[in-house]
N, C-alpha and C positions, 0 to 999 in steps of 0.2 A: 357630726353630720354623717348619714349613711352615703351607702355605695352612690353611685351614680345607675341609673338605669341600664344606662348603655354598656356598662362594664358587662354586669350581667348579661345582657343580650346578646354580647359580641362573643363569651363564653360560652353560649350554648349553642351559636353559630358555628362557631369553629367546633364545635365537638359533630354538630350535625353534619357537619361538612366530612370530616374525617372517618366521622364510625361510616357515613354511606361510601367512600372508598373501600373498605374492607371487607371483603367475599366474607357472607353467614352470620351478618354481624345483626339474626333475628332469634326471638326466642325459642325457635324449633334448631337449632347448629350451632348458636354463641357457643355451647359448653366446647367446641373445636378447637378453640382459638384460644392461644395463650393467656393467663391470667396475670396482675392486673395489664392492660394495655396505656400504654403513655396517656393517651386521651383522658382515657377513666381516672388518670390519678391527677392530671390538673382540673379535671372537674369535680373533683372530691375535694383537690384544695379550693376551689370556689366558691362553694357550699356557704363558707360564715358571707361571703360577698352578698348574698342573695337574703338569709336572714336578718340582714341589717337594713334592709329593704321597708320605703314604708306603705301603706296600703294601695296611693297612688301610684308608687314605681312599680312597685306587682302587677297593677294594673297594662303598666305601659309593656314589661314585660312580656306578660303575657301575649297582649294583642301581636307581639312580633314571632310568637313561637309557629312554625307547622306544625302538620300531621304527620311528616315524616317526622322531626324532631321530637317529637310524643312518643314516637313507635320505638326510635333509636333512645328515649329516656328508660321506656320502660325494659328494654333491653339489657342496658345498662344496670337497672335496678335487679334483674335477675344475676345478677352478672355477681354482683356485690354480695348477695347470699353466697354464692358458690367462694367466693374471694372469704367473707366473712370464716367460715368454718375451716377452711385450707389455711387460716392464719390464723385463728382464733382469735379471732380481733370483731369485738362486734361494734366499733365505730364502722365499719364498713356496710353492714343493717342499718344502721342509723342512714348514713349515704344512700342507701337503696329507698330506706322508705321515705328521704326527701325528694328522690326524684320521682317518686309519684305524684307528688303536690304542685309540681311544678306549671305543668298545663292545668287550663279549667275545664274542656270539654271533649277533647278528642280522642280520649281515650277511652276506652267501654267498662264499665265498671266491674264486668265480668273480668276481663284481663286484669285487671287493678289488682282484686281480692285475690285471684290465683298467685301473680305475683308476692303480694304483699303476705301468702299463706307460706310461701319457701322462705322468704326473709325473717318471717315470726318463727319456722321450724332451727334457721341459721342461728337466732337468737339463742333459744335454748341450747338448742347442741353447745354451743360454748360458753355457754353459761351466764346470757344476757339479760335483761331485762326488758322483753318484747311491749309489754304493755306502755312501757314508758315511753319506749324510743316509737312507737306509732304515735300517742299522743302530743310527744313533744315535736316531732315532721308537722302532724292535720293541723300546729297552731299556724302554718304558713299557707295552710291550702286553700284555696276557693271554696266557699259555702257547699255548693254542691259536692266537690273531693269529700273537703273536710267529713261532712257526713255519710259518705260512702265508706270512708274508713273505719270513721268510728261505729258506725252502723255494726261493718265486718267485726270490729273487735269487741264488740258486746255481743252477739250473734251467737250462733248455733256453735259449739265445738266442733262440731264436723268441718267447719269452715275453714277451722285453723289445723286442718290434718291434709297432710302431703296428697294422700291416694283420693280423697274427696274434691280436692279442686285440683287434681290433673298432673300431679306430679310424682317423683318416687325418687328414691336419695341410693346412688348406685356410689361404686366403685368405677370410675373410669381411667384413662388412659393416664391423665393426667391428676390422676386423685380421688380426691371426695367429689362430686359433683351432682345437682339435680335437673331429671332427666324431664324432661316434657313429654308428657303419654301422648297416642296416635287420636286424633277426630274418634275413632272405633273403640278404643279402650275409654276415652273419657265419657264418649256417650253412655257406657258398662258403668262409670262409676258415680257419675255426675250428674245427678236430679236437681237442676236450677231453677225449678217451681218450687224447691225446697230452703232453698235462700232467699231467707230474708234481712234482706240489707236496709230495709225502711224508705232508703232514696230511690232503688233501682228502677230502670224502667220499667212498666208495666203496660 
């Protein structure tokens, strides 16, 4: 018998509830803020809860997620790259590229592949296997995810490089860590008439 819906729901509640207590807890400051956070490692231990899910409890799932809850996943997902390479542990990529799957609509599929571009760089750096661990997240996503990912991972190379979709891999205070470039500089590097993702909006 799988999870129960509401197991799920109640976990993503409490994480949404928690990460929006925590000053910069967005993807331009996260890298400030101690790595892993409490939050993030009982919703990493959640993760098989959610896979065992069957299409209807997805369903029901979903309908209960926000937008804040989206915003705070995909945070979370950047979070897990930075985590992934600092431990060299690339279950933690895998965790990242499942909390892109988790919403079906709220997130912009621009943010998606940028994220999903640091998590594939986190992969390699420790010696991962990116292609799989996207493939095996998209078999949980919503149609539309789903293809937006794979779209990404069949796609242009440029897609899958750090300075292309807005990022750059610094040394910071607290380590290894990837940096989110300024509106100015991504405008400089980021030609988004040039991605093509097959789903995106048009």
């Amino acid at each position: 018998m799988g999870t129960h819906p509401q197991t799920c729901a109640s976990a993503l509640a409490s994480f949404e509830s928690a990460a929006s207590g925590i000053t910069g807890y967005y993807l331009s400051q996260c890298s400030e803020i101690a790595l892993p956070l409490e939050i993030e490692t009982k919703l990493s231990e959640a993760w098989p809860d959610f896979e065992s899910l069957d299409r209807d409890a997805w369903a029901w799932v979903r309908a209960a997620i926000t937008r804040n809850c989206a915003g705070r996943l995909l945070t979370y997902a950047f979070r897990m790259a930075n985590l992934a390479v600092r431990t060299s542990n690339e279950s933690h990529v895998y965790h990242g590229f499942f909390a892109l799957v988790i919403d079906e609509s709220f997130l912009d599929y621009r943010d998606v592949c940028c994220v999903a571009c640091a998590l594939y760089d986190a992969a390699l750096r420790v010696g991962g296997r990116p292609n799989d661990l996207v493939r095996n997240a998209a078999r949980y996503a919503a149609p539309r995810r789903r293809d937006v990912l794979l779209g990404w991972l069949g796609g242009a190379d440029y897609t899958k490089n750090l300075n292309s979709m807005g990022f750059e891999a610094v040394q910071g205070e607290n380590g290894f860590e990837y940096r989110m470039l300024t509106f100015v500089e991504m405008e400089k590097r980021v030609d988004w008439k040039r991605v093509d993702l097959r789903t995106g909006p048009h």
